[in-house]
C-alpha positions as CSV (number, residue, x, y, z in Angstrom):
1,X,4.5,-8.2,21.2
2,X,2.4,-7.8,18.2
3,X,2.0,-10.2,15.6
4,X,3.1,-9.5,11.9
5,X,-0.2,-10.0,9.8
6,X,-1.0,-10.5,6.0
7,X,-2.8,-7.1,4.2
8,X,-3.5,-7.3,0.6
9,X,-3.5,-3.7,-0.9
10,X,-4.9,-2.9,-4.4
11,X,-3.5,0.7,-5.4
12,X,-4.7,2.5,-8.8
13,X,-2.0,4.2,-10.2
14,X,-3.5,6.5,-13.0
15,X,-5.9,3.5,-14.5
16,X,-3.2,0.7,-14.0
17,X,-3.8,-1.7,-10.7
18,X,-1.5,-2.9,-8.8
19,X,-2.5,-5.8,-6.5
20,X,0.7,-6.5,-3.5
21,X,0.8,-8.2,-0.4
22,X,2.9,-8.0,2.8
23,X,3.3,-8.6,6.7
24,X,2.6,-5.9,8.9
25,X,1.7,-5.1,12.4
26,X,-0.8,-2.6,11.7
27,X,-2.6,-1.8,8.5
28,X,-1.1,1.4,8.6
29,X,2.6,0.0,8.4
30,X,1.5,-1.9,5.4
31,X,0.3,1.2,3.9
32,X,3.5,2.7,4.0
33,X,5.1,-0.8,3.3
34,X,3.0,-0.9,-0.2
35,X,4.1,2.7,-0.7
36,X,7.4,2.1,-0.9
37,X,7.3,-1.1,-3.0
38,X,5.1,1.0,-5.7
39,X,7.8,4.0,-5.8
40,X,10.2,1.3,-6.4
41,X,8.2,-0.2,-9.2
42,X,7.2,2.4,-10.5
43,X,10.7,4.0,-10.6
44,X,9.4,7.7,-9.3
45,X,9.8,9.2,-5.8
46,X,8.3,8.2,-2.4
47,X,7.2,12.1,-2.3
48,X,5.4,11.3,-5.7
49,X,3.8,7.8,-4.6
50,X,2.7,9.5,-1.0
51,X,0.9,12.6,-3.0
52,X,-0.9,10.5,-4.9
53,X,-2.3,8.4,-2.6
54,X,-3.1,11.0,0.4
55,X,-6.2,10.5,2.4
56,X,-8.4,11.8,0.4
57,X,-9.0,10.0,-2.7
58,X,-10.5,6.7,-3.0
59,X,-8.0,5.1,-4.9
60,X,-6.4,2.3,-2.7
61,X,-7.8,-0.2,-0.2
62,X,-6.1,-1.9,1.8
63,X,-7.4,-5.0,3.8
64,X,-6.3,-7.9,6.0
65,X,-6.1,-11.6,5.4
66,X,-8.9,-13.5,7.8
67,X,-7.2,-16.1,9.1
């Protein structure tokens, strides 16, 4: 079994920042995890949120908390 761990993501929505944590298992999962908390904050679409931040733009990082 797979320990949840703590990723910090910083996602630039159109010049405004968003800084977010959560538990994941991979860094992948708290990709999508972020994803889904910014279409909800942002009050748009998943669809929307995904397009934005495909693969190849730099505009998100996403990193995990050394324990």
């Amino acid at each position: 079994m797979i320990a949840k761990q703590l990723y910090y993501g910083e996602y630039n929505w159109y010049g405004e920042v968003h800084k977010l944590w959560t538990h994941a298992k991979s860094q992948a999962g708290a990709h999508r995890q972020f994803m889904s908390r910014l279409a909800m904050l942002l009050k748009i679409t998943g669809y929307s949120v995904r397009c934005y931040y495909s693969k190849d733009k730099d505009n998100f990082k996403v990193t995990i908390k050394e324990e």
